[in-house]
Backbone as CSV, one residue per row, in Angstrom:
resi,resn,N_x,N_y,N_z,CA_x,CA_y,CA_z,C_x,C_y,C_z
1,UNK,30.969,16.894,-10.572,29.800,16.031,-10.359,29.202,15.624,-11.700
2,UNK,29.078,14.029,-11.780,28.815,13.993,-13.000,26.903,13.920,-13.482
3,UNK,26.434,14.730,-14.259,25.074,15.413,-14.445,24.117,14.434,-14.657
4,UNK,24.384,13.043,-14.507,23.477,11.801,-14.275,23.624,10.759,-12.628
5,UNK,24.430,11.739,-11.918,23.889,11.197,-10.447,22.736,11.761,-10.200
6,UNK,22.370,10.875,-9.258,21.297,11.498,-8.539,21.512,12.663,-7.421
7,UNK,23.142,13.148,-6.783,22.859,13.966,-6.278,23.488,15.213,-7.228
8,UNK,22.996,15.477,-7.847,23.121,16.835,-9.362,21.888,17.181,-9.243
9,UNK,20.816,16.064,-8.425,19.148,16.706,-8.442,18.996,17.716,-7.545
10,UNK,17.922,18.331,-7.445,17.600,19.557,-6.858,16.572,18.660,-5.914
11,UNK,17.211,17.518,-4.998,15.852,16.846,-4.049,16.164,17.514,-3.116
12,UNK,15.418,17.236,-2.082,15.355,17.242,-0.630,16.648,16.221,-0.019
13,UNK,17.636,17.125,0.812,18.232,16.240,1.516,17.998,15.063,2.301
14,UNK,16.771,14.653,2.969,16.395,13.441,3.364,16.211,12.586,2.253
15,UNK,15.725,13.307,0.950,15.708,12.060,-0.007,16.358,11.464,-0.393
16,UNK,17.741,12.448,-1.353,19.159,12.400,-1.279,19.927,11.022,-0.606
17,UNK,19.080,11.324,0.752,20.334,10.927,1.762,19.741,9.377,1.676
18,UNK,18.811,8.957,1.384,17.712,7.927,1.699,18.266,6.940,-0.006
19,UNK,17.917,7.330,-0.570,18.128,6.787,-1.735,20.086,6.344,-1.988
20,UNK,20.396,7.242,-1.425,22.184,7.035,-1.722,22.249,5.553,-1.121
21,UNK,21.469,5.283,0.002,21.535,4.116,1.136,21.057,2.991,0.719
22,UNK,20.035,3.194,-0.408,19.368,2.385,-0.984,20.391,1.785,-2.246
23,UNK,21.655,2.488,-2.727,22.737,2.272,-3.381,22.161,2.795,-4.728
24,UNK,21.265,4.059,-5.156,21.338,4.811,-6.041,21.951,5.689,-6.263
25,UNK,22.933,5.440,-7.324,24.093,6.843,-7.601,23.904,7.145,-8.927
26,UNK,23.757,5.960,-10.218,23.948,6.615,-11.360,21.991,6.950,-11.689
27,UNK,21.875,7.675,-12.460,20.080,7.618,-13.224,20.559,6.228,-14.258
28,UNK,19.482,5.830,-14.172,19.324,5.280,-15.510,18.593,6.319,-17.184
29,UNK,18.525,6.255,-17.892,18.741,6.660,-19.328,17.040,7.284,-19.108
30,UNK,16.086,6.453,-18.863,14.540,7.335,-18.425,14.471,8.112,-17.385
31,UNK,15.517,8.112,-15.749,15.348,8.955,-15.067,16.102,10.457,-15.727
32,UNK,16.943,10.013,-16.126,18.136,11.351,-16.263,17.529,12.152,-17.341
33,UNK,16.308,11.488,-18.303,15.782,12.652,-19.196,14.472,13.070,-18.612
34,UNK,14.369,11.480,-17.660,12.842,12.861,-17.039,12.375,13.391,-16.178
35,UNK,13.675,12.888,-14.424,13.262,13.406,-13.363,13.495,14.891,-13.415
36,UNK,14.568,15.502,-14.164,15.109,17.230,-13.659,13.355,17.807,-14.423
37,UNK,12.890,16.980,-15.566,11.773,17.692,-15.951,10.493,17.686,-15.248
38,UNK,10.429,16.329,-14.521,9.110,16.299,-13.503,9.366,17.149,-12.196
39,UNK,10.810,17.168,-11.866,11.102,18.178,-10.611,10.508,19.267,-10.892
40,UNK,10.416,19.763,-11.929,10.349,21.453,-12.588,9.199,21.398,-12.465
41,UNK,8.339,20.871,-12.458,6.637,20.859,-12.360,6.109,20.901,-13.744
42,UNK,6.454,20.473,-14.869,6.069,20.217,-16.063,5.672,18.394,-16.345
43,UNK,4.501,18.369,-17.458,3.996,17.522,-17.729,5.179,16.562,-18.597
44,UNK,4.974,15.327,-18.378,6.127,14.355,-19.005,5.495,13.618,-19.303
45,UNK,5.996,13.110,-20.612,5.283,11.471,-21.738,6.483,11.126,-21.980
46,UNK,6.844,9.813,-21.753,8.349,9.210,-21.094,7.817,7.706,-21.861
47,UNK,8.748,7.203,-22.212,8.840,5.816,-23.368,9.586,4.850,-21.875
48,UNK,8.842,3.790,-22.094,9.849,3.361,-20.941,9.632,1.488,-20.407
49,UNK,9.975,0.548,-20.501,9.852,-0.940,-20.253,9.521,-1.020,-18.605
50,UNK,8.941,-1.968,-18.156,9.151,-2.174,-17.035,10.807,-2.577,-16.626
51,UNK,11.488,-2.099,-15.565,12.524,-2.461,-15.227,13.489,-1.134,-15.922
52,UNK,12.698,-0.525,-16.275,13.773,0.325,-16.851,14.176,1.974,-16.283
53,UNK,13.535,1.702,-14.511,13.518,3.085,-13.423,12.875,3.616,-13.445
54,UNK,12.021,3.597,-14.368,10.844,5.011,-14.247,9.774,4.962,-12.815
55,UNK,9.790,3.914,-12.390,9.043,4.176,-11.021,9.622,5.497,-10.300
56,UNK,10.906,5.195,-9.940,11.882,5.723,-8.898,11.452,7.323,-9.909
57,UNK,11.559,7.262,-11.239,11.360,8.815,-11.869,10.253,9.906,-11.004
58,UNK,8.971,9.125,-11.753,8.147,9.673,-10.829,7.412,9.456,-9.507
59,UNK,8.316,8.476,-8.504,8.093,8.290,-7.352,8.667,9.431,-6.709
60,UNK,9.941,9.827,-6.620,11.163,10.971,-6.493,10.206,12.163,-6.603
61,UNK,9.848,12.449,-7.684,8.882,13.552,-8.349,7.836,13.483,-7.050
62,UNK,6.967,12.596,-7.062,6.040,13.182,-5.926,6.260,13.230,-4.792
63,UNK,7.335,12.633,-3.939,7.774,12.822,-2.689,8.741,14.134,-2.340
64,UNK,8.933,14.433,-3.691,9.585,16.437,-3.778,8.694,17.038,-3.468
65,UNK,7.574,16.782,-3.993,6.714,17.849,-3.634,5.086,17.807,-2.576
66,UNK,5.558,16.206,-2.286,4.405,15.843,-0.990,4.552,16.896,0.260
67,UNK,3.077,17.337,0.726,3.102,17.916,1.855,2.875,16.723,3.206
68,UNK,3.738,16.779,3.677,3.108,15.143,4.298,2.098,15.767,5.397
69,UNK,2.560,16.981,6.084,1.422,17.029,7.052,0.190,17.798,6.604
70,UNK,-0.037,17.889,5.501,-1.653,17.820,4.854,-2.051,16.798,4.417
71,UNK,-2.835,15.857,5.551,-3.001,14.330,5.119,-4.359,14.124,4.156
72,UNK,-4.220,14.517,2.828,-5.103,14.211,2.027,-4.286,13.472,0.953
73,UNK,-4.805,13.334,-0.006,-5.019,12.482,-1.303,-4.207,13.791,-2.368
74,UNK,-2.383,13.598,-2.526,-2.071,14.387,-3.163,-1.491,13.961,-4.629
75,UNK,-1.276,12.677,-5.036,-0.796,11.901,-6.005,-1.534,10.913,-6.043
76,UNK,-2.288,10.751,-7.884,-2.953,9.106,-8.024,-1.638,8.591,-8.656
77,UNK,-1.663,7.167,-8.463,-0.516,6.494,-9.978,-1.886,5.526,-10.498
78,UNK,-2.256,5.304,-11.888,-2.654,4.574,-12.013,-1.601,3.537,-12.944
79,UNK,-2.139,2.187,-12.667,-1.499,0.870,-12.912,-2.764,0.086,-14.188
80,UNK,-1.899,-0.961,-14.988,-2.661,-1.783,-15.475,-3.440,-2.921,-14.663
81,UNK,-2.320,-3.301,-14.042,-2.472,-4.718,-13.230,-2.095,-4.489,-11.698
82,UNK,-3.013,-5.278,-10.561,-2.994,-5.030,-9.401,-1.315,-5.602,-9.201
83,UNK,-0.681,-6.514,-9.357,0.639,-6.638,-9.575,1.657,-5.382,-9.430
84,UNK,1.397,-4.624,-10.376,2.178,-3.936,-10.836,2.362,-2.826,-9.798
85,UNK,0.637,-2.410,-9.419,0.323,-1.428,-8.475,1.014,-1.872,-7.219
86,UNK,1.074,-3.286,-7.184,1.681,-3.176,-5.505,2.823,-3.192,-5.489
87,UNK,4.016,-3.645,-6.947,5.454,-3.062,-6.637,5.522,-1.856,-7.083
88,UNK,4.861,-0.750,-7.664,4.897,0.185,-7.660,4.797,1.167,-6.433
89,UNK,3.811,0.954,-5.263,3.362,1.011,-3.914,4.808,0.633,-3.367
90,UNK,5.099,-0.513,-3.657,6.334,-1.059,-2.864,7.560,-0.409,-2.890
91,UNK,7.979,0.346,-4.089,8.995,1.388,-4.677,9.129,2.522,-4.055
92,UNK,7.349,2.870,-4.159,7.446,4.628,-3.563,7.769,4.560,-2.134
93,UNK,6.990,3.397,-1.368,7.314,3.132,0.121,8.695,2.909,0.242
94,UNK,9.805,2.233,-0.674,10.921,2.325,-0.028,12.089,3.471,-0.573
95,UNK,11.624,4.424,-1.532,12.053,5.967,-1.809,12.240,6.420,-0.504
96,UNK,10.240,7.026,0.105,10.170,7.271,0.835,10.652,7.179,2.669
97,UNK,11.221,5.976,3.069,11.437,5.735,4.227,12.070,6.842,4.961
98,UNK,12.934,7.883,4.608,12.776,9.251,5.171,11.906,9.728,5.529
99,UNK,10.890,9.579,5.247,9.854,10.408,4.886,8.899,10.254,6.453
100,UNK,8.833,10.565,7.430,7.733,10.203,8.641,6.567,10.232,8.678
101,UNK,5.488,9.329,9.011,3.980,9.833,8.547,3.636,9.412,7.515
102,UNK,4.211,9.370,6.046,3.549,8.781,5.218,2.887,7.973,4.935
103,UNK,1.710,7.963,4.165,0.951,6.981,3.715,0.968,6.818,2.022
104,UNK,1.071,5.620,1.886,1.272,4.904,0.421,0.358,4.467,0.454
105,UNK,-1.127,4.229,-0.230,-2.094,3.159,-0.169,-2.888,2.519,-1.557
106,UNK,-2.840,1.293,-1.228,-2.978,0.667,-2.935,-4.402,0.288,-2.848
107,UNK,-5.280,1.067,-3.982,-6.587,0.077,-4.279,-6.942,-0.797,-5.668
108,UNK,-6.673,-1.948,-5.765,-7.129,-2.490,-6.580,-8.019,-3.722,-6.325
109,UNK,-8.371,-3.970,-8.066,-9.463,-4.857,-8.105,-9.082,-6.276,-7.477
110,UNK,-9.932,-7.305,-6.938,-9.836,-8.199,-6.739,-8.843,-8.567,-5.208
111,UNK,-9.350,-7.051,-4.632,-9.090,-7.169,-3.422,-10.504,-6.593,-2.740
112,UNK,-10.546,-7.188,-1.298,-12.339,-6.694,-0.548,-11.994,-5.507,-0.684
113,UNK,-13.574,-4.902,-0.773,-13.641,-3.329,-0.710,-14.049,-2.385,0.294
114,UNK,-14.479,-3.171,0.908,-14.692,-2.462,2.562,-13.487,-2.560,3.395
115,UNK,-12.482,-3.016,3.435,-11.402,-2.538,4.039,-10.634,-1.227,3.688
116,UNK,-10.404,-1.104,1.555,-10.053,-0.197,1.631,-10.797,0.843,1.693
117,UNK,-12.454,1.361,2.014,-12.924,2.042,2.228,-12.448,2.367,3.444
118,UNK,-12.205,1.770,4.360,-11.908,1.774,6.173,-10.507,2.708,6.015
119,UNK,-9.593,1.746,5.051,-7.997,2.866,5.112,-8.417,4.018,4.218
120,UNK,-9.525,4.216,3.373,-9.437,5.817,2.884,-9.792,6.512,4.099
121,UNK,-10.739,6.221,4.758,-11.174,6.767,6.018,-10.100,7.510,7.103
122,UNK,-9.131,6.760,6.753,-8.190,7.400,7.989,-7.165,8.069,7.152
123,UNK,-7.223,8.735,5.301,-6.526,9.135,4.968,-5.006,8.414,4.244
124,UNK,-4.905,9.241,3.187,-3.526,8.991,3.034,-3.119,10.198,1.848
125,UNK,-1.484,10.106,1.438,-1.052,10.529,0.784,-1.051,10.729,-0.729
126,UNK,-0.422,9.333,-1.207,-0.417,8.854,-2.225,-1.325,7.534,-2.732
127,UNK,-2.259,7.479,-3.451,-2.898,6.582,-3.747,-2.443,5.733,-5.188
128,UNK,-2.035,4.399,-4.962,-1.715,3.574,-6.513,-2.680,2.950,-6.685
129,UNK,-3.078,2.896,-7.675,-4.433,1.666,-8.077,-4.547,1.516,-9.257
130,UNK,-5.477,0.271,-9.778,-6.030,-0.133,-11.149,-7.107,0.865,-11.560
131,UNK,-7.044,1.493,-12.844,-8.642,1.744,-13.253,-9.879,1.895,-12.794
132,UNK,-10.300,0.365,-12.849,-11.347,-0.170,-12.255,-12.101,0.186,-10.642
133,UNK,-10.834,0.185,-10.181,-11.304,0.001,-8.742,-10.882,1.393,-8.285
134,UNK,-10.564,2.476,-8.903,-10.166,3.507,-8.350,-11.772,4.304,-9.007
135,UNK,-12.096,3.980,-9.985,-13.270,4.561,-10.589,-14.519,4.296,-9.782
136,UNK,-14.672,2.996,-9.312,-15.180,2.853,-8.467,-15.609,3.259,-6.986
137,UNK,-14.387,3.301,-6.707,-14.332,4.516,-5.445,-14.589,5.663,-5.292
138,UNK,-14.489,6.255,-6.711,-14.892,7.776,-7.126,-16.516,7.735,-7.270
139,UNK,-17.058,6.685,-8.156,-18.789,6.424,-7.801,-19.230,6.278,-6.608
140,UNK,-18.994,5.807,-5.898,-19.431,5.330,-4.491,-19.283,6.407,-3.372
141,UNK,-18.174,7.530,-3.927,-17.936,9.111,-2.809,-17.265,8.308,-1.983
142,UNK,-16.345,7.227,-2.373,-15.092,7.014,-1.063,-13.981,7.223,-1.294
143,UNK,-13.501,7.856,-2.351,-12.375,8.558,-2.491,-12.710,10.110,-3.480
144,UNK,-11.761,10.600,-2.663,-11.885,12.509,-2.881,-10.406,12.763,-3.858
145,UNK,-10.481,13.088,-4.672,-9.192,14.045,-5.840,-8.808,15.381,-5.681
146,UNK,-10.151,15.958,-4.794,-9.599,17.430,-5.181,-8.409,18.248,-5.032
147,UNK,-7.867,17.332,-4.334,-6.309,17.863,-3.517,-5.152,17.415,-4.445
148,UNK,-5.428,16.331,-5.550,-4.324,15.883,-6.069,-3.243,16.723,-7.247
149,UNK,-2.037,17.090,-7.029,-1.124,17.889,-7.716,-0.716,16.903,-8.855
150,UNK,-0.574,15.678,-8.618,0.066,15.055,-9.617,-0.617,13.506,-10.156
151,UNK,-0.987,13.407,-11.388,-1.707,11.950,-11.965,-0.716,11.819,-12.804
152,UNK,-0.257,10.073,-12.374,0.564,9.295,-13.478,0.185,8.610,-14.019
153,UNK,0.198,8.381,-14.750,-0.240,7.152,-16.095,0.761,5.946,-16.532
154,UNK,0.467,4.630,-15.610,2.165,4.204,-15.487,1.771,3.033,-16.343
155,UNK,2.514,2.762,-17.639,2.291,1.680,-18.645,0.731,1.851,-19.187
156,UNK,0.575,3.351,-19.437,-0.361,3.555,-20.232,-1.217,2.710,-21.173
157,UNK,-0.267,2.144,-22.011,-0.505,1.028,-23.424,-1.040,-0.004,-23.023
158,UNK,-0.917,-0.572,-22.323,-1.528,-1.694,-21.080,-2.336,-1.712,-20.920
159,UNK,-2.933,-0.484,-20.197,-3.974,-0.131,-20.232,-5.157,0.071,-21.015
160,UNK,-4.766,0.698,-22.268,-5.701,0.838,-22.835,-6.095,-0.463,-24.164
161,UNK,-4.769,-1.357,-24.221,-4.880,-2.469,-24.607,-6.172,-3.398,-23.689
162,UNK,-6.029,-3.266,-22.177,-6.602,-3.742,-21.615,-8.140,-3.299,-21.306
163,UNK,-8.740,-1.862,-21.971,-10.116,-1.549,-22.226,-10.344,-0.449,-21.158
164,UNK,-9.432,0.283,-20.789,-9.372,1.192,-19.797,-9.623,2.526,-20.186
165,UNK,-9.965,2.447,-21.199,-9.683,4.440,-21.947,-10.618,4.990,-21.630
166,UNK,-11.986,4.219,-21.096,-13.488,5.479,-20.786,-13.100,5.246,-19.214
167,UNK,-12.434,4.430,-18.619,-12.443,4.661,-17.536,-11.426,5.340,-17.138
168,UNK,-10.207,5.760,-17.743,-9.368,6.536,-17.081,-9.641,7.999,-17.747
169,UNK,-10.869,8.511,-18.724,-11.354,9.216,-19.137,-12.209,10.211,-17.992
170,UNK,-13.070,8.995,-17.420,-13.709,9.157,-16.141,-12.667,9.764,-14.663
171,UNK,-11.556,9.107,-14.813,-10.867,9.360,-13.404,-10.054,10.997,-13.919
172,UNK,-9.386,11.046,-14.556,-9.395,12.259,-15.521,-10.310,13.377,-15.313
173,UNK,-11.654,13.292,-15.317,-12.712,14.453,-15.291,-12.615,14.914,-13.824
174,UNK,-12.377,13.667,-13.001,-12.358,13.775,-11.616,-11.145,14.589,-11.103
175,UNK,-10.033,14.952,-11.521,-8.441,15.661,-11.021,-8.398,16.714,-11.356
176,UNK,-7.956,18.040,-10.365,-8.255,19.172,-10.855,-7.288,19.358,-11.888
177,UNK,-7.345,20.118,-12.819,-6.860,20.303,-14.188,-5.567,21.096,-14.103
178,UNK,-5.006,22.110,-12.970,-4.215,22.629,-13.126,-3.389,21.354,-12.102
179,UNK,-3.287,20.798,-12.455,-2.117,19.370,-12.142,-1.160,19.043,-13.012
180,UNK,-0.151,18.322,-12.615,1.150,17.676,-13.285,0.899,16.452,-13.782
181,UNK,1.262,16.176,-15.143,0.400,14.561,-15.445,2.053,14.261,-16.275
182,UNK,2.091,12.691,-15.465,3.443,11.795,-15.982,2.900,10.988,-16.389
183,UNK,3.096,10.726,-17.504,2.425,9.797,-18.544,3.949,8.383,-18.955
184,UNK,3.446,7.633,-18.571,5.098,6.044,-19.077,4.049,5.275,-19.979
185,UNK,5.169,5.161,-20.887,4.384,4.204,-22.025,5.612,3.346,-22.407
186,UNK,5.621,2.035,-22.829,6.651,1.011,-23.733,6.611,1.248,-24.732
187,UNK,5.306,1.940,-25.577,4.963,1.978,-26.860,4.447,3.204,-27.063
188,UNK,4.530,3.832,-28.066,3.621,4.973,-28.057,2.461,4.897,-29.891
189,UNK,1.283,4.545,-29.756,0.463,3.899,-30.689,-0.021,5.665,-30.623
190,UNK,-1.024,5.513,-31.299,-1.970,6.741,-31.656,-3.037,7.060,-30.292
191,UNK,-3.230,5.790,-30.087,-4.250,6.112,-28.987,-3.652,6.528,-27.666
192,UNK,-2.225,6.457,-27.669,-1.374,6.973,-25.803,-1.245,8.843,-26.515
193,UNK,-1.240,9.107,-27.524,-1.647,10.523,-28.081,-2.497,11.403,-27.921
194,UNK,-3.444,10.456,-27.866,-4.885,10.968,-27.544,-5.323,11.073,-26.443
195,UNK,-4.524,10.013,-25.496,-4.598,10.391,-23.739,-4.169,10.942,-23.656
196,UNK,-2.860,11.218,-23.635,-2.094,11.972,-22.684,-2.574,13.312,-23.463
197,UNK,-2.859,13.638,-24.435,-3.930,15.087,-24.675,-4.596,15.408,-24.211
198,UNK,-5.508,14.481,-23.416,-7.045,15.157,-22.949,-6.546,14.750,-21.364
199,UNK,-5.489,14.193,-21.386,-4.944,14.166,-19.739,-4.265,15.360,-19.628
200,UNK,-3.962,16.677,-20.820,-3.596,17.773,-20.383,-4.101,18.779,-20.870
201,UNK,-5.338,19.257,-19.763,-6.510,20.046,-20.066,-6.006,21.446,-20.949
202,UNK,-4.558,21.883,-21.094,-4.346,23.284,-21.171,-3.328,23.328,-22.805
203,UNK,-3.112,21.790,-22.853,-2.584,21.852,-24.235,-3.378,22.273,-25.416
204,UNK,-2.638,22.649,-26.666,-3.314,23.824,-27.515,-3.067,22.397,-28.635
């Protein structure tokens, strides 16, 4: 078996079986150095382009370790752009299609906000969203973290190019600390250093 398929992983056979169907056999060059490490439950800072798999990295990663029938809020992804968040949403939903019950749910800006108050209401799994509008939800007491095992940081640089650093500072204070944090960056500047540091409460 050669040690960059995907079935050399230690998944869940429904996932396995789900993804083979989807016609994933080889990793690409960002999964194969960083899914066996996000499986393991260790923190990952991963260099990575759009288009270049890392969704599927740490999409894989949290559907290993989703409890689906504890329907709370167990994975944030945050996104730069509502774009991005909804093919990102769109990725994990089609990982997942094994998966029964799940909920994928996207909040971003420049969509009404009383609807997605209505779908936090009835719960979900995995939450993708922008910054903005996820911080928001956290002011307002319509979305709850305390349950979440895993925060990603997806195109970090983007982000903070885009003026996001006190606010994902803010969403940060909000996740309990003994969590798994996947950090994707294209670039790695001084300032994705300084996040992904204080995004890992236990580093020395």
């Amino acid at each position: 078996m050669n040690p960059t398929d995907f079935s050399a992983l230690n998944l869940k056979p429904d996932l396995l079986k789900n993804i083979s169907s989807l016609g994933y056999q080889t990793m690409t060059p960002i999964q194969a150095l960083s899914l066996p490490v996000v499986l393991s439950g260790k923190d990952v800072i991963g260099q990575g382009k759009t288009g270049s798999g890392k969704t599927a990295a740490f999409g894989l990663g949290l559907l290993q370790k989703l409890d689906v029938k504890a329907f709370r809020v167990q994975s944030l992804v945050l996104c730069p752009t509502r774009e991005l968040a909804d093919q990102v949403a769109s990725e994990i939903r089609k990982l997942a299609r094994s998966i029964h019950n799940i909920k994928v749910l996207t909040l971003c800006g420049g969509a009404p906000f009383g609807p997605q108050i209505g779908s936090l209401a009835h719960g979900a799994h995995i939450i993708v969203g922008t910054p903005g509008r996820i911080e928001e939800h956290l002011r307002k007491d319509t979305l709850k973290l305390e349950f979440v095992t895993t925060l990603v940081l997806d195109e970090a640089d983007r982000m903070l190019d885009m003026g996001f650093q006190e606010t994902i500072d803010k969403i940060i204070e909000k996740v309990p600390s003994n969590r798994q944090t996947l950090l994707f960056s294209a670039t790695y500047p001084d300032e994705i250093a300084d996040i992904s540091h204080r995004a890992k409460p236990y580093d020395s």
